[in-house]
BATIBA-638831 format. One record per residue (C-alpha): residue in three letters; y, x negated, z. Coordinates in steps of 0.2 Angstrom, whole numbers, padded with zeros to 4 digits, always signed. Layout:
REM BATIBA-638831
alaYXZ...
REM end
This chain:
REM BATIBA-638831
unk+0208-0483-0866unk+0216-0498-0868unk+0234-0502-0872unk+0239-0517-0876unk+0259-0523-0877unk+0268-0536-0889unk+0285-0540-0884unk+0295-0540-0899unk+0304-0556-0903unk+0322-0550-0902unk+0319-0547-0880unk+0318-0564-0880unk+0333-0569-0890unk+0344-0554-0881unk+0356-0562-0869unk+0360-0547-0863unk+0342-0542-0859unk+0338-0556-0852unk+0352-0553-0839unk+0348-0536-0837unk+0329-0545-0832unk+0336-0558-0818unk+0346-0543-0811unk+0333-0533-0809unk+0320-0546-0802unk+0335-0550-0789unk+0334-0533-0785unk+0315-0532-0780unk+0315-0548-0770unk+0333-0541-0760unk+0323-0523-0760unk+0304-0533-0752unk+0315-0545-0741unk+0324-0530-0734unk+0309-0520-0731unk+0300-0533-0724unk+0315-0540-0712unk+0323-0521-0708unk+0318-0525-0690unk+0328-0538-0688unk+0342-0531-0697unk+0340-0514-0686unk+0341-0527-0669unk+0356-0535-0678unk+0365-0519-0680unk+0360-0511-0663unk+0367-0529-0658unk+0383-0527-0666unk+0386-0511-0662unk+0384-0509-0643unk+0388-0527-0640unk+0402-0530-0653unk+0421-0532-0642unk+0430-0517-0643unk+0443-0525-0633unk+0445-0546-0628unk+0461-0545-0616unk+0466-0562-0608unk+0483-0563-0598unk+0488-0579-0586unk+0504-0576-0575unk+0512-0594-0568unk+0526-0600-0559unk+0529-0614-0546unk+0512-0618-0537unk+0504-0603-0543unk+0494-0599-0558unk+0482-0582-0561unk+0473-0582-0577unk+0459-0569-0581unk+0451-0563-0596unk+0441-0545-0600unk+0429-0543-0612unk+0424-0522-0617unk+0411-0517-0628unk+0402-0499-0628unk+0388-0505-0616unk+0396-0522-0608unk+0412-0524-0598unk+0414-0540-0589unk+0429-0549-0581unk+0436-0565-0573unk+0447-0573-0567unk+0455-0589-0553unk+0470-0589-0546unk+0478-0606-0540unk+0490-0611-0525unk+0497-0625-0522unk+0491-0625-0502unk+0476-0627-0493unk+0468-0612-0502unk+0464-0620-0515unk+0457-0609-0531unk+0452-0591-0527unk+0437-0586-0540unk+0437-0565-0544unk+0427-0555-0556unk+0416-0541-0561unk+0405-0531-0573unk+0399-0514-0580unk+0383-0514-0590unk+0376-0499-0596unk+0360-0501-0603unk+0354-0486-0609unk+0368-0482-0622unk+0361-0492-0635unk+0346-0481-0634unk+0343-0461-0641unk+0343-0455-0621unk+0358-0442-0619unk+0362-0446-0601unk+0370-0462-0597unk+0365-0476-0583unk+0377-0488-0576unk+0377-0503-0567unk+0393-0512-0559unk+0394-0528-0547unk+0410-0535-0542unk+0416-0551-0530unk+0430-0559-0524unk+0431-0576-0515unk+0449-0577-0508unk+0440-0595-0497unk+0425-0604-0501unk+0421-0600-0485unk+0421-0580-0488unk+0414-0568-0501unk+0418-0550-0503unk+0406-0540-0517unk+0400-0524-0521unk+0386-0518-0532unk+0384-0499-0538unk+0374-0490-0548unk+0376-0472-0556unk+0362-0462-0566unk+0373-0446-0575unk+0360-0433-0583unk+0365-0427-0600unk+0370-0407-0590unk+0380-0414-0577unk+0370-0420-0563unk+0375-0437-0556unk+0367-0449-0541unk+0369-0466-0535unk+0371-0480-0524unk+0378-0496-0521unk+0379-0508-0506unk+0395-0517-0501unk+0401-0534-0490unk+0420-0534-0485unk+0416-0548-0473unk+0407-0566-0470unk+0395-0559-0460unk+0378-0553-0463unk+0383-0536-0452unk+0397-0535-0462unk+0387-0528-0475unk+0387-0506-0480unk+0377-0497-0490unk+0380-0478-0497unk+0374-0465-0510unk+0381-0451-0519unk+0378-0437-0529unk+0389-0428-0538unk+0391-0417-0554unk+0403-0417-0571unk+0407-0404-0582unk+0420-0403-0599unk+0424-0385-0604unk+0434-0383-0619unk+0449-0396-0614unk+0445-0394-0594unk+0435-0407-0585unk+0429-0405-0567unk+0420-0418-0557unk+0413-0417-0538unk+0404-0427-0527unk+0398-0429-0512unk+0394-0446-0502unk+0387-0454-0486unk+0387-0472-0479unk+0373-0472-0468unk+0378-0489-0459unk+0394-0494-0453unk+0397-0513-0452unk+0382-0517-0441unk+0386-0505-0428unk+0373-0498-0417unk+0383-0484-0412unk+0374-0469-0416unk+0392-0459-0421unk+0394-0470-0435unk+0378-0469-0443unk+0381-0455-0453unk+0399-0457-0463unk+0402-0443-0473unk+0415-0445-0491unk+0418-0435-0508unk+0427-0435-0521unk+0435-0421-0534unk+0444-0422-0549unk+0452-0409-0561unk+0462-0413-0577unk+0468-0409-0594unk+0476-0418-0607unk+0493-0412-0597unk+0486-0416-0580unk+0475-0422-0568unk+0475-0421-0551unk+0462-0432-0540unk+0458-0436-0521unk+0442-0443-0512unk+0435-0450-0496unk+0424-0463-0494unk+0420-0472-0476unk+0437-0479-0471unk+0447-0476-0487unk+0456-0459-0495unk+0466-0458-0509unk+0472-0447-0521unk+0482-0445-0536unk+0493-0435-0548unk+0496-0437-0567unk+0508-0425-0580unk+0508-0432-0597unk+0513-0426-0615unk+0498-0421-0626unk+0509-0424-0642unk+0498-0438-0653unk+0512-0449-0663unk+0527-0441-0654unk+0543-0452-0651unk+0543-0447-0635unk+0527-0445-0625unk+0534-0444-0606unk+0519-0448-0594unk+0518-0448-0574unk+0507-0457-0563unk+0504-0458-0546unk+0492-0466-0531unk+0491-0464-0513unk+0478-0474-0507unk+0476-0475-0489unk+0464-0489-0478unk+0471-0482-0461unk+0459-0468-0458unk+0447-0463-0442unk+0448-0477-0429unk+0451-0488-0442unk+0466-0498-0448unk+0469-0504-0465unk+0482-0505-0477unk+0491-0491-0487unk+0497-0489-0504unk+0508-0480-0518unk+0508-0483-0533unk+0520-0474-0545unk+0521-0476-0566unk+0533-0466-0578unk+0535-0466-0598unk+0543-0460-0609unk+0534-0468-0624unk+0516-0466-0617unk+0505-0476-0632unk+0488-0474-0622unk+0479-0487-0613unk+0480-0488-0596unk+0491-0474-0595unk+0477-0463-0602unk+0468-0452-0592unk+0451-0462-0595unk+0457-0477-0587unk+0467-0469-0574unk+0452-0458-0566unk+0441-0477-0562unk+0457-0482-0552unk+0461-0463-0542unk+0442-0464-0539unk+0439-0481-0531unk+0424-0485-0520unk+0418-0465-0520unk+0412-0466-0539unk+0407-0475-0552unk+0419-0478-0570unk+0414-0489-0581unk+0432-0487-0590unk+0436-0497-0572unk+0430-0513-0565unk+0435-0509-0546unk+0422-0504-0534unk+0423-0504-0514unk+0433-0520-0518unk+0447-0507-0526unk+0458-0511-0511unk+0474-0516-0519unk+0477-0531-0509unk+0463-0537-0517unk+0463-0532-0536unk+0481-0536-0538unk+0476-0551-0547unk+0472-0541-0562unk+0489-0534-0562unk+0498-0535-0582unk+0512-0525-0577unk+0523-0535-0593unk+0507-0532-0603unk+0511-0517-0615unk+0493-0512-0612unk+0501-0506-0593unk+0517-0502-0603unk+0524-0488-0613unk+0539-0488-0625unk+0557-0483-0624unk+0559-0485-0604unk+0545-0489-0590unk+0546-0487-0574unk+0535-0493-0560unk+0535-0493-0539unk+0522-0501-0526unk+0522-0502-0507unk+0513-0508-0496unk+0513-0505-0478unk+0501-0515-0466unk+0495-0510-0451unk+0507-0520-0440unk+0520-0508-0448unk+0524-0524-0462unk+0530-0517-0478unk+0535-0524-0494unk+0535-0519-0513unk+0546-0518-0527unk+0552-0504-0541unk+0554-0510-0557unk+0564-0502-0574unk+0559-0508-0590unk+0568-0505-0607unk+0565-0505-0625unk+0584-0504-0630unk+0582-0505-0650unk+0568-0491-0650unk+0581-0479-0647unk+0589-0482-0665unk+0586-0471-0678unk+0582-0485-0688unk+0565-0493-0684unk+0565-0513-0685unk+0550-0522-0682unk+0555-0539-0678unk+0566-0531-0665unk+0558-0513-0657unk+0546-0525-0647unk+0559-0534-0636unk+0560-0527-0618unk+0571-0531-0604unk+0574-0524-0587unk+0578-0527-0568unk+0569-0525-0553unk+0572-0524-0532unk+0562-0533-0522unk+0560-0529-0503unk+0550-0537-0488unk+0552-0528-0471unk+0546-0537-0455unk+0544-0528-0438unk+0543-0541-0426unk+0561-0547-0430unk+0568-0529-0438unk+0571-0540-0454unk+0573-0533-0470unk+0574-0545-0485unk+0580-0540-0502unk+0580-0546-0518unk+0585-0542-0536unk+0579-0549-0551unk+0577-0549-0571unk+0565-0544-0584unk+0565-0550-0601unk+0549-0550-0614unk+0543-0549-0631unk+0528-0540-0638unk+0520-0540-0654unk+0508-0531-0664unk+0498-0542-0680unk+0485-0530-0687unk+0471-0530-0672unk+0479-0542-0661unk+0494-0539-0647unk+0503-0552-0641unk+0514-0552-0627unk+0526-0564-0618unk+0536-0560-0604unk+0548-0568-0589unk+0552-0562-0572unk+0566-0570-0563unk+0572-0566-0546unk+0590-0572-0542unk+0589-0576-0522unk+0574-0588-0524unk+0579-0594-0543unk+0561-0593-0547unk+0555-0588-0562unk+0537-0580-0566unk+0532-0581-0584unk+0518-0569-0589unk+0508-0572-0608unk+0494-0562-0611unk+0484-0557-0628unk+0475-0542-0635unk+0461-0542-0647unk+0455-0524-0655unk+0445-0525-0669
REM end
């Protein structure tokens, strides 16, 4: 059978269907070149999805022949930093950074793998870095190693391996490991060939409590917090006893104490506390510190006037540092929000903080301690996905002030 078709003259006088034609021959070519490119647009996605910046935070803190600058960069399988800090001595600049890349998040494997590398090069002459890597089974089961240079030295050089294990029941999280540094700086000692270290780690949305060894370093830490989402008031507490003096070695020690009472998440939040409390005996990617997590080292990504490190309302914050030839110093710190506390909310306003700080400096040889007060004063802002924050530290005795401007991108 054969059919045969006229078209009738009024389809090529309707306007209408004439329209109705074009569309639908747009549609089949958009339909074809879709089919035929979905590859690409499926890489594209992928792309955008794993690579695309959850979070671009850059912050640069100067005052008189000193400048730090340093930017991040998070995505769900990429986190890299980096940073220089400048003085006005013979130092010159001092280059620091560090990333987490995960490369098998992008992928349909229920497990996770995560590699990390950090450096710091306080002289040109001398480079510190660390490189990790952690492979977490989808039940719990976690292994790794890394290998680490705290010196300019080839002998300088250690390397260790964990395994460990991670559970979430209902709101409960546990996580315990176990750790070895099979060689200790070079040395041919046979006591040192085996060091043994772990970690553990409980917490709940109230609390976490944390403490780990690893080679020459324990530290542990404490947190109580307010589960309440969108609460006014959302007290948090946060502390972190990290000490380098262990066995028969010497090193620095450390505490570190935070308080909120408008705790917005962030760094405050349990998932970027646990990188921090775990250091150099596990692996976070929510943390870009490694063996290198010795504070005298990582301070240079310090944003204490960041409101990523800040709550609302009021903010308090202590460090301390005491070195081994019994040298301390450190400083506590109050920060205040005075117009959050009004009944009436005012947005031009609510982001202005201000506050005072003690600075202390304690020298043995002489039995000197110095002390200093000082003043805090700042702005932060929030404009739809982006967070601006300005900031000025000024310490009376020296007349020095440190201005601090950093900015927050979360699309």
């Amino acid at each position: 059978m054969i059919l045969n078709f006229y078209p009738a003259k009024n389809i090529r006088t309707s306007p209408i269907l004439r329209a109705l034609l074009v569309a639908l021959f747009f549609f089949c070519f958009q339909a074809g070149y879709s089919q035929a490119d979905s590859a690409a647009i499926k890489r594209a996605q992928c792309f955008a999805k794993n690579f695309g910046p959850a979070k671009v935070d850059f912050i640069t803190t100067f005052k008189e022949k000193y400048t730090n600058a340093n930017a991040f960069f998070w995505s769900k399988s990429l986190k890299a930093g980096f940073g220089t800090v400048y003085k006005g001595d013979t130092t010159g600049v001092v280059h620091y950074g560090g990333a987490w890349f995960r490369p098998l998040s992008f992928t349909k494997y229920k497990g996770d793998l995560i590699i990390g590398a950090n450096y710091h090069m306080p002289t040109p002459a001398a480079a510190f870095w660390d490189v990790q890597i952690e492979h977490r089974h989808a039940f719990g089961l976690t292994y790794g190693g890394g290998a680490y240079q705290l010196g300019i030295t080839k002998k300088s050089i250690n390397y260790w391996g964990k395994i460990g294990f991670r559970k979430t029941i209902k709101k409960w999280s546990f996580i315990v490991s176990a750790q070895v540094t099979p060689l200790t700086n070079g040395s041919i000692n046979t006591l040192d060939l085996i060091r043994p270290g772990g970690y553990a780690a409980i917490y709940h949305p109230t609390f976490m409590v944390t403490g780990g060894y690893a080679f020459t370093q324990f530290r542990t830490g404490l947190a109580i917090m307010s589960p309440k989402e969108g609460a006014k008031y959302r007290p948090v507490f946060d502390a972190l006893y990290i000490d380098n003096n262990t066995g028969r070695f010497t090193g620095a020690r450390y505490l570190w104490v935070n308080a909120t009472l408008g705790f917005d998440g962030g760094f405050l939040s349990h998932a970027a506390r646990l990188g921090r409390n775990m250091g150099p005996t596990g692996l976070e990617y929510g943390n870009p510190l490694g063996f290198l997590a010795n504070p005298a080292m990582v301070i240079n990504w310090n944003r204490k006037l960041n409101t990523w490190e800040m709550g609302h309302m009021v903010n308090f914050r202590l460090e301390n540092f005491v070195l081994p030839n019994k040298n301390y110093n450190g400083y506590a710190q109050l920060v205040v929000n005075p117009v959050e506390f009004l009944k009436t909310k005012h947005p031009l306003l609510d982001p202005i903080f201000i506050g005072v700080e003690f600075i202390y400096t304690y020298a043995e040889a002489s039995k000197t301690l110095t002390k200093q007060g000082g003043f805090l004063l700042g702005y932060f802002y929030n404009v739809k996905q982006f967070s601006a924050t300005a900031g000025v530290e000024y310490v009376v005795k020296t007349k020095q002030p440190v201005i601090t401007i950093g900015m927050i991108y979360r699309p």
